[in-house]
VMD Tcl script that draws the C-alpha trace (Angstrom):
set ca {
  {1.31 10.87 -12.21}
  {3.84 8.54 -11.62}
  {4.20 5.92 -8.36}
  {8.07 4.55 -7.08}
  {7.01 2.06 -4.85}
  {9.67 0.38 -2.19}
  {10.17 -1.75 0.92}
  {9.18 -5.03 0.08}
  {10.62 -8.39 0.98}
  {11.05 -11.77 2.95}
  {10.05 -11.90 5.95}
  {9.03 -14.48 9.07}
  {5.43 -14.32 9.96}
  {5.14 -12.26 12.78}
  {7.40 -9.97 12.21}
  {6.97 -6.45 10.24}
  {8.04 -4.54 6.64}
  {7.01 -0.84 6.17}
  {5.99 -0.06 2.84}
  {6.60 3.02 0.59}
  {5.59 5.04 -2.33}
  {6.34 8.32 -3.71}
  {4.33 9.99 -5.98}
  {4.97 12.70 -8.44}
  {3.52 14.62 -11.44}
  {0.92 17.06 -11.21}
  {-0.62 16.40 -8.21}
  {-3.82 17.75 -6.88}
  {-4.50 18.77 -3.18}
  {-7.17 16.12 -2.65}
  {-5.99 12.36 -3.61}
  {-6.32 8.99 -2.52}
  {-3.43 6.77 -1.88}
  {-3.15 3.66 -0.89}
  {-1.98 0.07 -1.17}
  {-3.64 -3.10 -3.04}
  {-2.47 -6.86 -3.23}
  {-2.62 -9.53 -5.14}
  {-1.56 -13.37 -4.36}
  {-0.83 -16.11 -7.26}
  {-4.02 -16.88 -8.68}
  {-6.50 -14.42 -7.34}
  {-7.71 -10.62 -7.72}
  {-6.68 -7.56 -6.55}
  {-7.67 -6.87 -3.86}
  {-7.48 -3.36 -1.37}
  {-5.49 -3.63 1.71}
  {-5.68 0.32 2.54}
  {-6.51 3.55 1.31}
  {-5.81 6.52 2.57}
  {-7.03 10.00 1.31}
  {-5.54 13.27 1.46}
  {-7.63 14.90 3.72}
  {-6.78 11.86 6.46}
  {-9.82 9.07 5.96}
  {-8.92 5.69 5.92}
  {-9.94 2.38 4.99}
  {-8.73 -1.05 5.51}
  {-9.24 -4.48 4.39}
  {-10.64 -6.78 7.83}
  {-8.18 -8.85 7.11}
  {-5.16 -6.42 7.90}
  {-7.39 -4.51 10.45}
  {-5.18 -4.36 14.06}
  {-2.01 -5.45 11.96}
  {-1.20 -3.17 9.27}
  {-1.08 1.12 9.68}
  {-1.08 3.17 6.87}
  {-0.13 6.72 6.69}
  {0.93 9.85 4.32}
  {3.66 12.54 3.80}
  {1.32 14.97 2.03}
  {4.32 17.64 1.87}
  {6.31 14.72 0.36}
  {3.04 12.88 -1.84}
  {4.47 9.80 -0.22}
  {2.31 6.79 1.06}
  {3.50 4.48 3.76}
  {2.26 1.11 4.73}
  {3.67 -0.43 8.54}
  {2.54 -3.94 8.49}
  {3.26 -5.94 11.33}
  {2.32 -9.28 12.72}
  {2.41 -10.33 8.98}
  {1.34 -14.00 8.28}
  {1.81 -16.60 5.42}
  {-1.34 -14.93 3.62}
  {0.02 -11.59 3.18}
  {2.30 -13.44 0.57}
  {1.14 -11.20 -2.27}
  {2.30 -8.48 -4.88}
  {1.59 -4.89 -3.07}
  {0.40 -1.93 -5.55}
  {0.51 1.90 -5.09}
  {-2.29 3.01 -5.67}
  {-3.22 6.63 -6.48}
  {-6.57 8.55 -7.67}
  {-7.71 12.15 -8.12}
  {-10.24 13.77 -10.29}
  {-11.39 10.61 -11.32}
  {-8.42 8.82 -12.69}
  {-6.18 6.32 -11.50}
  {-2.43 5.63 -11.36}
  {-1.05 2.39 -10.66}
  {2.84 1.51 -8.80}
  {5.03 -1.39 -10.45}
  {4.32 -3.80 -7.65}
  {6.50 -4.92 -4.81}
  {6.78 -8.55 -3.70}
  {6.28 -9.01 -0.15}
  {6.90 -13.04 1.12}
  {6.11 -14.37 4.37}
  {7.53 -17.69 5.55}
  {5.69 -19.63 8.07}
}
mol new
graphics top color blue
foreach p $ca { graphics top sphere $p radius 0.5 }
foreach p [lrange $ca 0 end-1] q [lrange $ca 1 end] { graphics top cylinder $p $q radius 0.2 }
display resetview
């Protein structure tokens, strides 16, 4: 399986970037996609996760803010964050898992400015 991740950026806090990732390969009907981050200096950590049957999870942190969603026809992940703030400065992840494996994205930088 293979991830194209896209849509990150600068932006000012409060405003918004949507997230994206594609997946591709042989693909199962049940899957779990979703996104991760991780800021200078500390883990990785999960923002959302999303599976294919429609159960999500979020971070508290991004609860209220950030929506995530799927294309299952199109094994595409997005992520709509909005009222984003200084500490969502990280490096976003695809993330993708079925039958027990997973499949990491190449990272997308997402910055924003106070």
């Amino acid at each position: 399986v293979q991830l194209q991740a896209s849509g990150g950026g600068l932006v000012q806090a409060g405003g918004s970037l949507r997230l994206s990732c594609a997946a591709s390969g042989r693909i199962f009907s049940f899957n779990v996609m979703g996104w991760y981050q991780q800021a200078p200096g500390k883990q990785r950590e999960l923002v959302a996760l999303r599976t294919s049957g429609g159960s999500t999870n979020y971070a508290d942190s991004v609860k209220g803010r950030f929506t995530i969603s799927r294309d299952n026809a199109k094994n595409t992940v997005y992520l709509q964050m909005n009222s984003l703030k200084p500490e969502d400065t990280a490096v976003y992840y695809c993330y993708f898992r079925q039958s027990g494996r997973d499949y990491w994205g190449q990272g997308t930088q997402v910055t924003v400015s106070s």
